[in-house]
Residue frames as a rotation matrix with the C-alpha (Angstrom) as fourth column:
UNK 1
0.435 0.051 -0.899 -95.40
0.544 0.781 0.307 65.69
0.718 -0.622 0.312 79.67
UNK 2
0.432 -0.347 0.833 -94.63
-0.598 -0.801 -0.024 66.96
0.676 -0.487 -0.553 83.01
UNK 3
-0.193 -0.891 -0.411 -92.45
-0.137 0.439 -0.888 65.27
0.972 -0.115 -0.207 85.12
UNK 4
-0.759 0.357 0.545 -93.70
-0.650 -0.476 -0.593 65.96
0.047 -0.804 0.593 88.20
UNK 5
-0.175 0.881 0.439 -96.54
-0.872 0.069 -0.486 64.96
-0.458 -0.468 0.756 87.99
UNK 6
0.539 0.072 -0.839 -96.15
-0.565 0.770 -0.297 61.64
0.624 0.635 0.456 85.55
UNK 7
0.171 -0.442 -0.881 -93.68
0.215 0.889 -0.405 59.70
0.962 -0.120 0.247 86.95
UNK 8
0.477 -0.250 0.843 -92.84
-0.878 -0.188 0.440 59.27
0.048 -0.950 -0.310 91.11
UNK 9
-0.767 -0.637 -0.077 -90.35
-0.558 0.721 -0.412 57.23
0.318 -0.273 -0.908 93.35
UNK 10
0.121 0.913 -0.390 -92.82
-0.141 0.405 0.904 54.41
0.983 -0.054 0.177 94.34
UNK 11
-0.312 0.011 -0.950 -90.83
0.943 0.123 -0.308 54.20
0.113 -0.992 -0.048 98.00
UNK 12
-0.924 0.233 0.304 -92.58
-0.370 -0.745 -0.554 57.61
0.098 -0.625 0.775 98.75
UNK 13
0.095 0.876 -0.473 -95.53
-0.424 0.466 0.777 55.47
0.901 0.127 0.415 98.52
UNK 14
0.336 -0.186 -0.923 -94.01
0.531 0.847 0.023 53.34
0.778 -0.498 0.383 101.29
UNK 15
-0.723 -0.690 0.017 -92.48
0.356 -0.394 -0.847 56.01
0.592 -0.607 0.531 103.35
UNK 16
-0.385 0.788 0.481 -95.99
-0.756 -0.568 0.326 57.54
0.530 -0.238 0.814 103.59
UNK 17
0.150 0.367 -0.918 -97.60
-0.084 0.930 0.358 54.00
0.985 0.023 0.171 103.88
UNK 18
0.040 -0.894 -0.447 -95.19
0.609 0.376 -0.698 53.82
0.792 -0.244 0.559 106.86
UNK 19
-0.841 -0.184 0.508 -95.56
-0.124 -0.849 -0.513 57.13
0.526 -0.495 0.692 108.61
UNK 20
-0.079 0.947 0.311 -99.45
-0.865 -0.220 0.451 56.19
0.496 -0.233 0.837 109.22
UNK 21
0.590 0.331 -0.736 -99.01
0.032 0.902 0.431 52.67
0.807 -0.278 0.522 110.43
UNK 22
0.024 -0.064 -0.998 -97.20
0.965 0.261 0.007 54.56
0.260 -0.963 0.068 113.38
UNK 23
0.848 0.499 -0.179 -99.46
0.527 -0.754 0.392 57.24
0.061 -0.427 -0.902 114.10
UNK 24
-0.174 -0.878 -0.446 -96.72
0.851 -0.363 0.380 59.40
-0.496 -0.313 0.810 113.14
UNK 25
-0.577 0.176 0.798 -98.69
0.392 -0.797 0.459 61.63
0.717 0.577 0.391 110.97
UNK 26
0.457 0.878 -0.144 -101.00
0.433 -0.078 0.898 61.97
0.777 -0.473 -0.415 114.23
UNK 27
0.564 -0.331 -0.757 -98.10
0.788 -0.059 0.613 63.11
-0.248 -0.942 0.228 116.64
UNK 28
-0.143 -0.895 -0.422 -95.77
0.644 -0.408 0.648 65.04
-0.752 -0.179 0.635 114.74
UNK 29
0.306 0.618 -0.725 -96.21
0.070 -0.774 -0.630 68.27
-0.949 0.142 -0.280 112.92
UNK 30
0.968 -0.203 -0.144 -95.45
-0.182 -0.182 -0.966 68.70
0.170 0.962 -0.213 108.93
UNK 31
0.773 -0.633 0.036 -92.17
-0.563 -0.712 -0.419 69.59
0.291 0.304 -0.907 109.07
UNK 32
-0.267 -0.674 0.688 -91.00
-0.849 0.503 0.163 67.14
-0.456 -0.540 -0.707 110.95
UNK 33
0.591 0.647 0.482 -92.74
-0.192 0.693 -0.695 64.63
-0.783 0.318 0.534 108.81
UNK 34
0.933 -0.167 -0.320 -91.36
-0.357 -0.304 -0.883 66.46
0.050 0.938 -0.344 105.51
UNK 35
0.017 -0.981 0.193 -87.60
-0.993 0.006 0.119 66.07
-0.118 -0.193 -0.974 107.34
UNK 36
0.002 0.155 0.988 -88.50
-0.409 0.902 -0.141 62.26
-0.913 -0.404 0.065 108.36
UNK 37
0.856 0.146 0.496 -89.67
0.234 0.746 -0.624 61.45
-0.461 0.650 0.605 104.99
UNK 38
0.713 -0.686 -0.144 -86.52
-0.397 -0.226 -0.889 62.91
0.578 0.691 -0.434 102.87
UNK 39
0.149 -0.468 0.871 -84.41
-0.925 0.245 0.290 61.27
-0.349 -0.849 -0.396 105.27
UNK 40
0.300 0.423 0.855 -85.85
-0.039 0.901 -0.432 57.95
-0.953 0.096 0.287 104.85
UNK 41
0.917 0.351 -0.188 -86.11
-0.140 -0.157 -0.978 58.61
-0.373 0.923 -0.095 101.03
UNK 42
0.574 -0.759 -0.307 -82.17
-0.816 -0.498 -0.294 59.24
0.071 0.419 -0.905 100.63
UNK 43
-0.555 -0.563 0.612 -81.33
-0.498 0.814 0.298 55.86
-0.666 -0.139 -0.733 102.10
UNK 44
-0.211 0.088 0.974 -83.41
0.228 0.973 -0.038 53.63
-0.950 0.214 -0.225 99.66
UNK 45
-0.544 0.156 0.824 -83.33
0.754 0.522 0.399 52.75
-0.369 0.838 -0.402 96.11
UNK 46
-0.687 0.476 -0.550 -84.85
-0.682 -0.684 0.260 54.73
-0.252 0.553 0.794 93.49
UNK 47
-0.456 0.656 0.601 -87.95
0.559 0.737 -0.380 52.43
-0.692 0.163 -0.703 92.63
UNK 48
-0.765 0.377 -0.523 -90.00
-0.549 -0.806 0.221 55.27
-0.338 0.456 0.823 89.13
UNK 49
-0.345 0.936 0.065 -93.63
0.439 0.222 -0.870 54.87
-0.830 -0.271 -0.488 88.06
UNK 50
-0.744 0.617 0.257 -96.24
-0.301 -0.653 0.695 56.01
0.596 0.440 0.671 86.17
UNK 51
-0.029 0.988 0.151 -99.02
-0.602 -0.138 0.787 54.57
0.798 -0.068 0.599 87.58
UNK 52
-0.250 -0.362 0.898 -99.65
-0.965 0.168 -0.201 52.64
-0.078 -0.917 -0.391 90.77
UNK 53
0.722 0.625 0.297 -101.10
-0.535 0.777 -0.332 49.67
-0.438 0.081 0.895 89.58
UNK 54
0.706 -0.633 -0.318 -97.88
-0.422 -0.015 -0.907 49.17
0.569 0.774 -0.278 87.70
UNK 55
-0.429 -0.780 0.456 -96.32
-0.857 0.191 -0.478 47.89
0.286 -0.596 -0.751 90.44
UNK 56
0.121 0.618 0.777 -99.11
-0.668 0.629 -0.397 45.03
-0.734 -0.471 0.489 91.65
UNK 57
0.974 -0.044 -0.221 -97.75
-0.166 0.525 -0.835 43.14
0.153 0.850 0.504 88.07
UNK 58
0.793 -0.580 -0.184 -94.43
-0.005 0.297 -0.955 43.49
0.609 0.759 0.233 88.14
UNK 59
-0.418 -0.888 0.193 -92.91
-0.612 0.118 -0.782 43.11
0.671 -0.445 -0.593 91.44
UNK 60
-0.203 0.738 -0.644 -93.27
0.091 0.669 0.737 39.78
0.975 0.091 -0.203 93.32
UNK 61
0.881 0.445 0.158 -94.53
0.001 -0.336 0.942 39.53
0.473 -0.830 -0.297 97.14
UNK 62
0.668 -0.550 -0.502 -91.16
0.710 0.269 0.650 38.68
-0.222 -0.791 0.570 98.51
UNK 63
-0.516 -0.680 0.521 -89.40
0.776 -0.629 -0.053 42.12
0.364 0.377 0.852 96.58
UNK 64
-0.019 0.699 0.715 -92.27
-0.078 -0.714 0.696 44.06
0.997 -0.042 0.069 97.78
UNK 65
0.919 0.179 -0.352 -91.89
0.312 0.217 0.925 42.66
0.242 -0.960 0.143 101.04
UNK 66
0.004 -0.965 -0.261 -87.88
0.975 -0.054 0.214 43.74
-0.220 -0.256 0.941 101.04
UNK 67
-0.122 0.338 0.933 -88.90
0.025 -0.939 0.343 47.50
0.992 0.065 0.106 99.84
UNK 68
0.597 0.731 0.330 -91.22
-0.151 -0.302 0.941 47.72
0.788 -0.612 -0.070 103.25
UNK 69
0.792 -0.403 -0.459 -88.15
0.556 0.167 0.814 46.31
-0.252 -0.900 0.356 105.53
UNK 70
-0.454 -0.814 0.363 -85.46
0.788 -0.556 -0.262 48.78
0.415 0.167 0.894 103.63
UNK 71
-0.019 0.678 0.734 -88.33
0.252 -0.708 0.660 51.21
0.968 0.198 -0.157 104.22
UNK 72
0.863 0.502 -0.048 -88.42
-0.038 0.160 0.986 50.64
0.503 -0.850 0.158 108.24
UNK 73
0.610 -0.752 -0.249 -85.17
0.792 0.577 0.200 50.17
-0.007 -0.319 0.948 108.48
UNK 74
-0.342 -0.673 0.656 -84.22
0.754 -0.613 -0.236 53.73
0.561 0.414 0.717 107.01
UNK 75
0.235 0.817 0.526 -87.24
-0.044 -0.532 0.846 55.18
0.971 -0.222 -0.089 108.72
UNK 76
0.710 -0.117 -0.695 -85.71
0.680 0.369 0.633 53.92
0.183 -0.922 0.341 111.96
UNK 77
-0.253 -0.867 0.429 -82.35
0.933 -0.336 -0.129 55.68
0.256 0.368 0.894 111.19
UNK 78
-0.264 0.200 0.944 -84.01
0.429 -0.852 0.301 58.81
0.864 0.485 0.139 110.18
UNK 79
0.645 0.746 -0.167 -86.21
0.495 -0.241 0.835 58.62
0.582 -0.621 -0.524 113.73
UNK 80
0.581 -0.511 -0.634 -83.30
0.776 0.112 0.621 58.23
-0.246 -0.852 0.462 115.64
UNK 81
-0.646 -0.504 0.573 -81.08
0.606 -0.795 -0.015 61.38
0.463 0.338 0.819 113.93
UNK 82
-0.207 0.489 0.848 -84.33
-0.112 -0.872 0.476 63.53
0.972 0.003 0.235 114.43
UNK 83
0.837 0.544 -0.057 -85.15
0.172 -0.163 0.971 62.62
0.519 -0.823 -0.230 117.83
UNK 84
0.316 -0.691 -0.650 -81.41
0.732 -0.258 0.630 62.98
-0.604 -0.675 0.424 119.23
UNK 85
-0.539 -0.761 0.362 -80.80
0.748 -0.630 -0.210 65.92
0.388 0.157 0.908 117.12
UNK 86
0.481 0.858 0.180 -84.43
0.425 -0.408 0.808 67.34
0.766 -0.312 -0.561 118.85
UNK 87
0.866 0.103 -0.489 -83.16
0.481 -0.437 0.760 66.80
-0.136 -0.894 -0.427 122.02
UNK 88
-0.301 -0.919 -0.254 -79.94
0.947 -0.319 0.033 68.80
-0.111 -0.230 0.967 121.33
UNK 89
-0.612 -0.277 0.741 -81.46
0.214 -0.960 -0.183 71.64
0.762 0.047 0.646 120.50
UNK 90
0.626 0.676 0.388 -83.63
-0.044 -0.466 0.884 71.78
0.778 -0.570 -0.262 123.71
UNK 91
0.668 -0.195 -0.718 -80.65
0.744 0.211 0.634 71.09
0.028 -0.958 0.286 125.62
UNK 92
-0.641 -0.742 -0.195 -78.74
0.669 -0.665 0.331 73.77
-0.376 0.082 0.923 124.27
């Protein structure tokens, strides 16, 4: 078994999920994605997998629906660090 590749956090599902429902994978380059998502990632919950279907059973619509607003909520956070630590370095 390889780690890696068996088991994931299921909020990187959501973080991604997230990045595309505001055209953020369409404006901003890798890196600044990669930063955005680990950000995000460090504020919420560990959530482990195996498989994605594994999650459509066993969590109900209103726990899935509190994931997606921790998700937005960190993702906000995260924006706001990277866009005022942006503009410091272009002002300095």
């Amino acid at each position: 078994m390889k780690l890696d590749d068996d088991i994931h956090n299921y909020y990187e599902h959501l973080v991604l999920e997230r990045i595309e429902k505001l055209g953020l994978h369409n404006s901003q380059d890798d890196d600044f994605l990669a930063d955005l998502s680990c950000l995000t990632l460090n504020q919420c919950p560990a959530r482990y997998i195996r498989f994605e279907v594994d999650m459509a059973f066993y969590i109900s619509q209103s726990e899935r629906q509190q994931m997606e607003m921790n998700v937005s909520e960190a993702m906000d956070k995260a924006l706001k660090y990277l866009q005022s630590d942006d503009a410091k370095k272009k002002a300095g």
